[in-house]
C-alpha positions in Angstrom: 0.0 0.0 0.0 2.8 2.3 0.7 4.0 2.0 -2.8 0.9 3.5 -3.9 0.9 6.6 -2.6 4.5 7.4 -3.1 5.2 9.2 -6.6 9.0 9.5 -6.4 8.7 12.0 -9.8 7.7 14.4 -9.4 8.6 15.5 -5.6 11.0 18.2 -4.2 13.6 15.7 -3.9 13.6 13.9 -8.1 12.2 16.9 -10.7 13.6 18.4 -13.5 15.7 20.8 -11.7 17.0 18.3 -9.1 16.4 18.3 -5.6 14.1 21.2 -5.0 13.1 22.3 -1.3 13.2 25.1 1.0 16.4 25.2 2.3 16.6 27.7 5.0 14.0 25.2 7.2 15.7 22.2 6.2 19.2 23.6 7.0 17.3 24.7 10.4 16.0 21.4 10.9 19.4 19.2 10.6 21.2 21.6 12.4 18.7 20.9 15.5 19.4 16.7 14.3 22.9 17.6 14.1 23.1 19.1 18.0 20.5 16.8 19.3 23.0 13.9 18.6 26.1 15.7 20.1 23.8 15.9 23.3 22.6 12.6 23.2 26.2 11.7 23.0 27.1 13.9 26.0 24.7 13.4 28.4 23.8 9.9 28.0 27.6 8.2 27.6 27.5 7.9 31.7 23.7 6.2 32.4 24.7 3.6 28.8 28.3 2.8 30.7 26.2 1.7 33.4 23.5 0.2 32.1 24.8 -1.7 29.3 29.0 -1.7 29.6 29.5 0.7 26.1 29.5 4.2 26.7 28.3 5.3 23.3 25.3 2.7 23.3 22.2 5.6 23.4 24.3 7.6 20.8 24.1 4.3 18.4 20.2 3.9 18.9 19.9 7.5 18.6 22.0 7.4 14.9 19.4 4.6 14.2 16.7 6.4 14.5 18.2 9.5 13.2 18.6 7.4 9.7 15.3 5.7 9.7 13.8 9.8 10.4 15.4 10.8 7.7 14.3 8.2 5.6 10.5 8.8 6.9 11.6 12.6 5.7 12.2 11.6 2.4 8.9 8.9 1.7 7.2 11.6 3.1 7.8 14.1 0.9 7.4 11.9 -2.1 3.3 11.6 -0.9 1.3 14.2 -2.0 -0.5 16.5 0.0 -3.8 15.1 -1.8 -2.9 12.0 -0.8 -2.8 13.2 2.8 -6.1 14.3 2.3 -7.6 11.6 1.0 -6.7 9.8 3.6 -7.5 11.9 6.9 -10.1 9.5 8.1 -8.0 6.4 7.9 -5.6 7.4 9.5 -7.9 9.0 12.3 -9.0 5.3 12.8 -5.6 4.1 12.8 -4.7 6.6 15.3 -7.6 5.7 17.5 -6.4 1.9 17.3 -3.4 2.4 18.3 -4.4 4.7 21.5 -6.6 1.4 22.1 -3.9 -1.1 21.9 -1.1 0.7 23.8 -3.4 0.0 27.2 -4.6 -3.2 26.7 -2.2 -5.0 29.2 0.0 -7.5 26.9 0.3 -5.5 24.3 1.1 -2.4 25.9 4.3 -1.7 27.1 4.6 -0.2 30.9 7.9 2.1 31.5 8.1 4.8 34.6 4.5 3.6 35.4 3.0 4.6 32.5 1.9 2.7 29.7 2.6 4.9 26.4 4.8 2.6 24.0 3.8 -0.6 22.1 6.6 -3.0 22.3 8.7 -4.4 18.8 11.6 -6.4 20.3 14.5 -4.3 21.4 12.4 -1.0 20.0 9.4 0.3 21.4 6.9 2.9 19.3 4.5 5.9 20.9 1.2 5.8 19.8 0.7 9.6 21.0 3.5 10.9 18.9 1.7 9.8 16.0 -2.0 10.3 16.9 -1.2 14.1 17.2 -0.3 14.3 13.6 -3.2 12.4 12.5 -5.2 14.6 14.4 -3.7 18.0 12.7 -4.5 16.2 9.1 -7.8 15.1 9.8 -8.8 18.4 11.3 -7.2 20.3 8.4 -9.4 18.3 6.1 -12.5 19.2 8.5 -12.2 22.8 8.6 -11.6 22.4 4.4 -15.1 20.6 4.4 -17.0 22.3 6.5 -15.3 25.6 6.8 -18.7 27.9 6.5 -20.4 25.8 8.9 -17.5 26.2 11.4 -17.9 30.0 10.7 -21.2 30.3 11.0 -22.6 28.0 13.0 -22.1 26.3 17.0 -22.2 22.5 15.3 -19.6 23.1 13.5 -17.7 23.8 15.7 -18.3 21.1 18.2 -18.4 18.1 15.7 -14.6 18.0 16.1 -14.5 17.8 19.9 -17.0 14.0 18.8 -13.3 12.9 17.9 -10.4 15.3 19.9 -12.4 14.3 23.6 -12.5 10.5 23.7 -8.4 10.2 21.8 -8.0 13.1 24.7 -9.4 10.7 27.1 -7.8 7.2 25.7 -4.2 9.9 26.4 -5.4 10.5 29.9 -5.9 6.9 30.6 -1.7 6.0 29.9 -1.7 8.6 30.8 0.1 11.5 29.1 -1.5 14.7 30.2 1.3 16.8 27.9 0.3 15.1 25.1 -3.3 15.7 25.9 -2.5 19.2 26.3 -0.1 19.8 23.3 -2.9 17.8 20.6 -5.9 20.2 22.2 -3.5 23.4 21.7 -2.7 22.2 18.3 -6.7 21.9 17.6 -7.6 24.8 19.4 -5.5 26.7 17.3 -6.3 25.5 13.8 -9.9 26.1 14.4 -9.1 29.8 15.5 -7.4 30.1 12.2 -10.2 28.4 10.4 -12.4 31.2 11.3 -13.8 30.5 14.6 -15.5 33.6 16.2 -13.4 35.3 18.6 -16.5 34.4 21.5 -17.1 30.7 20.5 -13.0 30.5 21.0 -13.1 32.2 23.9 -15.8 29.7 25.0 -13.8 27.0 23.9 -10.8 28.1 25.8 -12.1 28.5 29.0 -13.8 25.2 29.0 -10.3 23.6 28.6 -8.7 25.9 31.4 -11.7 24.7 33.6 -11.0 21.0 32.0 -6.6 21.0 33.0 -8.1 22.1 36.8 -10.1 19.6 37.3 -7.9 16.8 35.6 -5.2 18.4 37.7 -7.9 18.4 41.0 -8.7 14.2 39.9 -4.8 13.3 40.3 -2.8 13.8 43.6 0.4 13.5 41.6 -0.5 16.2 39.4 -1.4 18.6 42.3 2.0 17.7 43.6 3.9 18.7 40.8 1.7 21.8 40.3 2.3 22.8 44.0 6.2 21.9 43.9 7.4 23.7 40.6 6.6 26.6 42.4 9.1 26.1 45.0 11.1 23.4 44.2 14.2 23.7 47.0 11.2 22.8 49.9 11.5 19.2 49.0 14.8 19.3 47.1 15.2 15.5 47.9 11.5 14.4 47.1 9.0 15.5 44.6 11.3 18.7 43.9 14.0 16.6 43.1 14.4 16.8 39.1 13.8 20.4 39.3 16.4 21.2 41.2 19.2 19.3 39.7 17.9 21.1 36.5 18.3 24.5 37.7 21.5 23.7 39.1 22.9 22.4 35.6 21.4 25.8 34.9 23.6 27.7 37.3 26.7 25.4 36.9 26.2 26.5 32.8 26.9 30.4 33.3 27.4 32.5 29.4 29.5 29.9 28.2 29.0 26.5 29.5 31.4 24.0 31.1 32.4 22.6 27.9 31.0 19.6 26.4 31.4 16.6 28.1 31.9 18.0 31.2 28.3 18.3 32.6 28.2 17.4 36.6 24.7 16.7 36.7 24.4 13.6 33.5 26.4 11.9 36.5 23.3 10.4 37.9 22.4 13.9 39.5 19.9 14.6 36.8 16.9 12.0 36.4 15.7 11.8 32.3 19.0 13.8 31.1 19.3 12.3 27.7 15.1 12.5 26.9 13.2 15.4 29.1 15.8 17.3 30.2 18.3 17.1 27.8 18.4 21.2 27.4 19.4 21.6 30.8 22.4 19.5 30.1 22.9 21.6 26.9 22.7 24.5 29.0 25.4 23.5 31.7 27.8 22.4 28.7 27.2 25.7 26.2 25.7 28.0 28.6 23.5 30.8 28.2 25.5 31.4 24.5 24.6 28.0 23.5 21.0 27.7 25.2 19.8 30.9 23.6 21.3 29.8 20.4 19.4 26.2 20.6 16.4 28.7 21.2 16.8 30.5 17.9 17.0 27.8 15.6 13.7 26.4 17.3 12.1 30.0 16.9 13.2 30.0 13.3 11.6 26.4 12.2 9.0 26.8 13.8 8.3 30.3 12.6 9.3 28.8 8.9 6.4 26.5 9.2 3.9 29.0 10.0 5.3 31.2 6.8 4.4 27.8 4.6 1.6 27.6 5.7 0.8 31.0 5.1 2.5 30.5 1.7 0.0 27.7 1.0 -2.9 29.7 2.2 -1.8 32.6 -0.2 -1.7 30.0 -3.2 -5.1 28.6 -2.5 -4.3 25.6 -0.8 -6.2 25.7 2.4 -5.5 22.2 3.4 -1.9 22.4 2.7 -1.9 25.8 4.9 -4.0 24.3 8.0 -1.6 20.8 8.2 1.3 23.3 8.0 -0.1 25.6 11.0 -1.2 22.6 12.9 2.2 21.0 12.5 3.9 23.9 13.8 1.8 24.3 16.7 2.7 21.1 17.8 6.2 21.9 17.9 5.7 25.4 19.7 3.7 23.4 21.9 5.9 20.9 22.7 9.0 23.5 22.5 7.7 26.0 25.1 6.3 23.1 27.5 9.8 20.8 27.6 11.8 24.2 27.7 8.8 25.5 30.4 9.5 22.6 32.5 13.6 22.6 32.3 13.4 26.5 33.6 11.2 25.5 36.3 8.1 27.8 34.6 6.2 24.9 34.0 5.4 21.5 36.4 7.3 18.4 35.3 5.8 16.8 32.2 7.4 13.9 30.1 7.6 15.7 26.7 10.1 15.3 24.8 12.0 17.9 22.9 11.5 18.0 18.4 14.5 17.3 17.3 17.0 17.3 20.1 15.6 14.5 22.8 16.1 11.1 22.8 13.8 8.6 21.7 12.7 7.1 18.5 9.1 7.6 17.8 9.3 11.9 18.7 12.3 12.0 16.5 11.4 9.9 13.0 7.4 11.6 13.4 9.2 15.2 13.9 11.3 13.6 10.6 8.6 12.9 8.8 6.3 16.1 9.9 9.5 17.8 8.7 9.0 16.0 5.0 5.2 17.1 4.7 6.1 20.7 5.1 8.8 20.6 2.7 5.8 18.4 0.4 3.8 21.8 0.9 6.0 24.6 0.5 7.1 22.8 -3.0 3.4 22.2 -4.2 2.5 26.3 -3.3 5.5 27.6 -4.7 4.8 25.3 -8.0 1.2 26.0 -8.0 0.7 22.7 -8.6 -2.8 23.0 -5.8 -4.6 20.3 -4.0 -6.1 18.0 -6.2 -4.0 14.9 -7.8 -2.9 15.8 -11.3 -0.3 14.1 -13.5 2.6 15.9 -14.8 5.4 15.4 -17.2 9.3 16.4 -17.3 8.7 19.6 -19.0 6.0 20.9 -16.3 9.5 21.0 -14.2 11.9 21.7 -16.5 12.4 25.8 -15.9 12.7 27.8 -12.8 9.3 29.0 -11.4 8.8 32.6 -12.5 8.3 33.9 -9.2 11.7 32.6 -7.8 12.2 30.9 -4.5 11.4 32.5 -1.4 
């Protein structure tokens, strides 16, 4: 089946003027691969001397994955964005499946006492990771089919919540509140953009502030961690543990950083240093210099995916533009939460970082995610639109007469 939807010719990658993508975000996005895997490196060579007797073992996984992303990258931008389309409510389905099977006991796979990866042998795959881009394509195909009623009318606008509540409620039940909270953002957001008035989303979002309270309220964990980031140092040994070792990696970091390798706190100071809190390793090594840096290529990606989207929207391609706006707003949302939670702004979550953290599934779906926008900002800037069309050679074989962006 996979074969069928990938058309190697013509894609950004085989036309008539070679490969054929927007640069400046892929440049952005391997530089992020690039340091992510010096990290990885760095601050998990201590825990894999321990755990498994080879220093560089999490490094090798991590190059694994790196290659299978960039492989997903590539297939992925071969697919067209009609295909995507096409296919939205397939793939919700599939989404939902997988959501189901990840806690049925057997087949889902418990780690940290939570069950939020389906074991394959040695490797072990997220269901959540990819249920939140589903989501963002099926919803983008939503607000293309229905887009006056979700203007005009209150149906339209709940008919998406049918879906988002119960794959928000099979996320609880692993649970993963950030991913709850990251997918719901990335919705919220695409239906503001797909013309939802400014009272129904102001509705909307204070329903899901009242919602986080009382999911918050339900779980004493959760109230912990809410109460603790706030002061961390008044349990510094308990519930305020992680925190603290951040902020000291923080502190230890200064403008320039220790140097890498050096980092203290990847000695078995810092819980999670090669997956959540792999920027406040970062930070200790390269300091504020590096951290802010790190920060700047994640501002300019993201911000990149928002301009293709609005490049899409400008060339007619509605669906194109709201899978490009929902893609980016998972990686904000994602972004500002992990970072949130390394400063101690935000209560510790288990998100991932795009890009830079360890772990297989985040990295080859932020690959792939990476592939699709590349897919659109080639189809705007060729005018090639939404519906499947054939072309030949010389449909590619001159420069667009607008020029690249």
């Amino acid at each position: 089946m996979i074969f069928g939807v990938i058309k190697p010719y013509p894609s950004p990658i085989i036309s008539g003027r070679g490969v054929d993508v927007d640069f400046p975000m892929l440049a952005g996005c391997l530089a992020l691969l690039g340091l992510g895997l010096v990290m990885i490196t760095s601050a998990s060579s201590e825990v894999a001397a321990v755990q498994s007797g080879n220093a560089l073992y999490m490094m090798t996984r991590h190059l694994i994955y790196l290659v299978l992303g960039l492989g997903a990258c590539v297939a992925t931008m071969m697919v067209p964005v009609a295909t995507w389309q096409r296919l939205g409510w397939l793939m919700l389905i599939g989404a939902f499946g997988l959501l189901v099977m990840v806690i049925v006991p057997g087949i889902g796979r418990e780690v940290n006492g939570s069950m939020r990866w389906i074991g394959f042998g040695m490797f072990n795959v997220q269901p959540s990771e990819i249920a939140k881009v589903f989501v963002v394509i099926f919803l983008a195909g939503y607000l293309i089919r229905r887009q006056q009623e979700v203007r005009e009318s209150w149906m339209g606008f709940f008919k998406p919540f049918i879906v988002l509540l119960p794959m928000a409620g099979l996320l609880l039940m692993e649970p993963d509140f950030g991913a709850t909270v990251v997918m719901m953002g990335a919705a919220a957001a695409m239906l503001f953009l797909g013309g939802v008035g400014l009272f129904r989303f102001a509705l909307m979002v204070a329903l899901a502030v009242a919602a986080v309270f009382v999911l918050v309220q339900a779980q004493p964990y959760r109230m912990a961690r809410l109460i603790t980031f706030t002061d961390p140092w008044s349990d510094q040994f308990g519930s305020g543990y992680q925190l603290t070792q951040a902020l000291i990696a923080f502190g230890r970091g200064e403008w320039f950083g220790v140097g890498l390798g050096n980092s203290v706190q990847k000695q078995f100071y810092l819980p999670e240093a090669h997956t959540d809190f792999v920027f406040s390793v970062l930070a200790e090594e390269l300091g504020v210099v590096g951290s802010l840096a790190t920060v700047a290529l994640f501002v300019f990606v993201s911000i990149r995916a928002m301009y293709i989207g609005m490049w899409a929207e400008r060339a007619k391609q509605f669906f194109a533009a709201y899978t490009a706006y929902g893609l980016a707003f998972l990686w904000i949302g994602q972004f500002l939460i992990n970072i949130g939670v390394n400063v101690g702004l935000l209560p510790t979550k288990g998100l991932t970082l795009p890009f830079l953290s360890y772990g297989g599934s985040s990295l080859i779906i932020c690959c792939a995610s990476l592939g699709l926008l590349l897919r659109i900002e080639w189809e705007s800037r060729n005018n090639m639109g939404s519906e499947e069309a054939e072309f030949s050679e010389s449909d590619f074989a001159e420069e667009p007469t607008h020029g690249r962006r």
